[in-house]
N, C-alpha and C positions, 0 to 999 in steps of 0.2 A: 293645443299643439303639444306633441310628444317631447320629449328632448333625447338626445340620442348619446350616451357617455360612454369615452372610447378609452378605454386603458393600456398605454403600451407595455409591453413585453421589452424592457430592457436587456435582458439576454438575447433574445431574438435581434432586436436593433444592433448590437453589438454585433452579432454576429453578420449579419448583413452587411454593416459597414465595414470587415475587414475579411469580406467573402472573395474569394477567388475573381467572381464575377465582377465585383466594385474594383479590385484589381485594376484587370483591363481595360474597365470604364476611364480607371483614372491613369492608368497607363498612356492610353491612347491618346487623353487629352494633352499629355501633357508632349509626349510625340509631335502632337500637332502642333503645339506651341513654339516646338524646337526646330519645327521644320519652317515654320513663317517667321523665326527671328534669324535663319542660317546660321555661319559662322561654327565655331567650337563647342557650341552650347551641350549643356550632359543634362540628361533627366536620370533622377533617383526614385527608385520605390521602396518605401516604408512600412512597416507592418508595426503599429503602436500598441498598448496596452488596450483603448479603447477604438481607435479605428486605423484604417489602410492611410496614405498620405502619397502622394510624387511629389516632386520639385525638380526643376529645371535651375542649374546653375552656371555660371561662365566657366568655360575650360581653360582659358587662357588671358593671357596679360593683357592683350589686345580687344578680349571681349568682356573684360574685367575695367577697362577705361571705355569703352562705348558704351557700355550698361549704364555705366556713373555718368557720364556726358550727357547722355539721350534719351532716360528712363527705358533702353529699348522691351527690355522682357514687359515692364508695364503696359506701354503703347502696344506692344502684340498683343495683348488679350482683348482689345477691342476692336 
């Protein structure tokens, strides 16, 4: 039996992870996120050293003590 050894291309990965394209991917998810918890909720996009990132966070005092109450952003992801 052969074996097959696969060496990544760090720059390439890198570059992948914070492609325009991984963008939108992560954009969007995180859109949807904000759409099934309602309320004031904000998503952020990030561009880091090594990759893209979003986050969804509470806009408001209201949605800043329903988060802490309820785990609600937690419970939306599943």
């Amino acid at each position: 039996m052969s074996r097959v050894r696969i060496e990544l291309n760090s720059q390439g990965i890198q570059a992948l992870l914070k492609s325009p394209e991984m963008q939108a991917v992560l954009e969007q998810s995180a859109g949807a996120l904000r759409n099934r918890v309602g309320g004031d909720y904000e998503t952020e996009m990030h561009v880091a050293d090594t990759r893209a990132w979003a986050s969804v966070t509470t806009g408001s005092e209201n949605d800043i003590l329903q988060n802490s109450e309820n785990n609600t952003l937690l419970k939306s992801l599943y």
